[in-house]
GUTIDREN-155427 format. One record per residue (C-alpha): residue in three letters; x, y, z. Coordinates in steps of 0.05 Angstrom, whole numbers, plus 32768, in hexadecimal, padded with zeros to 4 digits. Each point is the difference from the previous one (the first is absolute). Example, Ala and Ser with C-alpha at 12.3 -4.5 7.8 and 13.67 -1.06 7.14 Angstrom:
<atoms>
Ala80F67FA6809C
Ser801B80457FF3
</atoms>
This chain:
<atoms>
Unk7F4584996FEC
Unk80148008804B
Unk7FF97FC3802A
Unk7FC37FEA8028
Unk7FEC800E8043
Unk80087FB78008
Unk80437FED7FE0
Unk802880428029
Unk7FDC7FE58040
Unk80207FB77FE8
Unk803E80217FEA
Unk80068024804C
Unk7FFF7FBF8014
Unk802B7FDD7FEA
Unk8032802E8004
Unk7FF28002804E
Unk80137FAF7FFE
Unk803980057FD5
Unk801F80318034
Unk7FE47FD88035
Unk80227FC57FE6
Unk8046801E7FE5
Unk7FFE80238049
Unk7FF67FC08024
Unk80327FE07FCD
Unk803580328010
Unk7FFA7FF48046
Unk80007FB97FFA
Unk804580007FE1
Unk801B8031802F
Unk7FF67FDC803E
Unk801F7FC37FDE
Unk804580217FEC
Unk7FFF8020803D
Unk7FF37FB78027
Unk80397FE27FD3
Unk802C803C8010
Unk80437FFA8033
Unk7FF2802B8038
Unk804F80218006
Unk80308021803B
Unk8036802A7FEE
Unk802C8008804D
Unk8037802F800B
Unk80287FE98038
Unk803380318016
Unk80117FF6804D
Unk802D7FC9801D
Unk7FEF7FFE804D
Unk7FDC7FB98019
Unk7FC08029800E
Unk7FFA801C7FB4
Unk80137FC47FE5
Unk7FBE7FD58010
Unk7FCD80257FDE
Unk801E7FFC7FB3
Unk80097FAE800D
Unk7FBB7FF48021
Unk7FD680367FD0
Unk80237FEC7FC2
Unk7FFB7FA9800C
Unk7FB68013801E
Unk7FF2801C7FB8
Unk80257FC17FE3
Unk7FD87FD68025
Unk7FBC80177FE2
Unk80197FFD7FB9
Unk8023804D7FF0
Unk803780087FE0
Unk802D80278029
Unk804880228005
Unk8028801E8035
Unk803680387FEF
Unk80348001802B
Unk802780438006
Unk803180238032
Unk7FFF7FD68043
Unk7FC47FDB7FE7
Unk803A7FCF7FDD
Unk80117FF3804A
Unk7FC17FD17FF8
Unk801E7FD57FC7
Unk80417FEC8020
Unk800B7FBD8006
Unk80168003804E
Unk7FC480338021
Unk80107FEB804D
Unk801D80448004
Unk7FBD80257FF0
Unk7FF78035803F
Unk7FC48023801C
Unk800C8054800C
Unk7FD9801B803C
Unk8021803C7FF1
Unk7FCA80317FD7
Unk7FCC7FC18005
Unk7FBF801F801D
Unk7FED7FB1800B
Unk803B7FF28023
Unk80157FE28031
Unk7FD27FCB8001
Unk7FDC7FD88042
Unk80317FCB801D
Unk7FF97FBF7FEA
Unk800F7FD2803B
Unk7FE580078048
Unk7FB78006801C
Unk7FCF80267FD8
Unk7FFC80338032
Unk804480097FED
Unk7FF97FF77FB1
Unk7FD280347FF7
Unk801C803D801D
Unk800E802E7FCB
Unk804C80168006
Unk8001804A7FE6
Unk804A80118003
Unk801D80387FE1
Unk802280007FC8
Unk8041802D8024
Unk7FF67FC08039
Unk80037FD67FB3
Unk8037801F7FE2
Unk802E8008803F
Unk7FFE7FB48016
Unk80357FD47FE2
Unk7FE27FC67FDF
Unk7FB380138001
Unk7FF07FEB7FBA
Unk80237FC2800E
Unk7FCC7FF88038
Unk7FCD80147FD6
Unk800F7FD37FCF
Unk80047FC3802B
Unk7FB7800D801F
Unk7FE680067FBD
Unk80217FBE7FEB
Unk7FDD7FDE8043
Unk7FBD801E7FF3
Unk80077FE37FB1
Unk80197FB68024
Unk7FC480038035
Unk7FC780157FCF
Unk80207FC87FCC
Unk8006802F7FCD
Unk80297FEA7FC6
Unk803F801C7FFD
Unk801880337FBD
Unk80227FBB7FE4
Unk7FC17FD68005
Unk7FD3803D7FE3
Unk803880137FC7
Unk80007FAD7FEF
Unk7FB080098002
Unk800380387FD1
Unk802B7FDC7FD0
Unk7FD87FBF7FFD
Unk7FC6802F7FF2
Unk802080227FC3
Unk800B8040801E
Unk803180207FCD
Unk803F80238030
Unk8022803A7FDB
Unk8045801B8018
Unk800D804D7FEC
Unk80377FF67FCE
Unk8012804F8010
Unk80037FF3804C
Unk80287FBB7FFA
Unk803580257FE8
Unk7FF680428025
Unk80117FCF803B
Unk80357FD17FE0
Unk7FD57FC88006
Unk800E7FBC7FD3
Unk7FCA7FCD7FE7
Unk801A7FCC8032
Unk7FED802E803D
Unk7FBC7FF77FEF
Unk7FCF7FB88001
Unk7FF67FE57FC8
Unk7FCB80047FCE
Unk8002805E7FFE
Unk7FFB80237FC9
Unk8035803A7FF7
Unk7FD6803D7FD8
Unk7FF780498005
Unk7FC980218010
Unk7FE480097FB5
Unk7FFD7FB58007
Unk7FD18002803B
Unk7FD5803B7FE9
Unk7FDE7FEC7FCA
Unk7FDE7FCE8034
Unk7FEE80288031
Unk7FDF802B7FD1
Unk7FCB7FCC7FED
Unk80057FE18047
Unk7FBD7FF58021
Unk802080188046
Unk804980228005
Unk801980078043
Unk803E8026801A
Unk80237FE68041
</atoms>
């Protein structure tokens, strides 16, 4: 005999809860792996000029700060960044669409006009990117921004993990002690597998 009218209108119904339930069940759990889950940052870090080198040091210990895990691939000029003496880091008007910048010292009148010099004026001028550089280094002092040092200690302290391109160490003839302390020497099949299942990868 088929079943009542009755018991397929109570079977209907519970079926309806137990999907209601397994659905809200389901949900449940996946909000909580995803709450207990380390947010991650994979960073590729390629250029060596004092402009390029703040963003990899202030995104990746940022990151740290709020609990990701996070490494920083340093490749090409990028290894520039992980030298233990980085005094020598310049800024390149030349090809910069941002550059040069406002002066920093004198009245504001004078700090904010916008000094659009060519780049043949750029390129022709002995000692322009030195000039360059030294304005940017005054603008950093006067805003108290912390300096590459300070933010590359920062990063550290926060557990940001620094890789060195093995392949580009030696491309360069670079040794171990050129570099701070605390780098990891790996290639790049090292680093991939992380940026793969990074939350946010970032190329610099």
């Amino acid at each position: 005999m088929g079943a009542t009218p009755e018991i397929a209108v109570l079977d209907g119904f519970i079926t309806q809860r137990i999907d209601a339930i397994l659905s809200q069940r389901i949900e449940q759990a996946l909000q909580a792996r995803e709450q207990k889950r380390t947010p991650s940052m994979a960073i590729i870090a390629t250029k060596g000029t004092l402009d390029w080198a703040y963003p990899p040091f202030i995104l990746g210990s940022t990151a740290a700060a709020l609990g990701w895990d996070v490494s920083i691939f340093f490749t090409f000029y990028g290894l520039n960044l992980l030298k233990k003496d980085v005094s020598g880091l310049k800024v390149s008007p030349l090809g910069n669409p941002g550059m040069p910048m406002k002066m920093p010292f004198g009245p504001d009148w004078f700090k904010n006009i916008n000094w659009n010099i060519p780049n043949l004026v750029q390129a022709g001028i002995p000692g322009f990117e030195s000039l360059a550089t030294t304005l940017m280094q005054q603008t950093i002092k006067n805003t108290g921004v912390a300096s590459i040092e300070e933010l590359r200690s920062l990063s550290q302290e926060a557990e940001v993990k620094f890789i060195a391109c093995q392949m580009t160490v030696e491309l360069f003839g670079y040794q171990p002690g050129d570099f701070i302390a605390g780098v990891d020497f790996a290639g790049a099949a090292t680093f991939l597998p992380f940026a793969q299942k990074a939350d946010v990868s970032l190329f610099m």
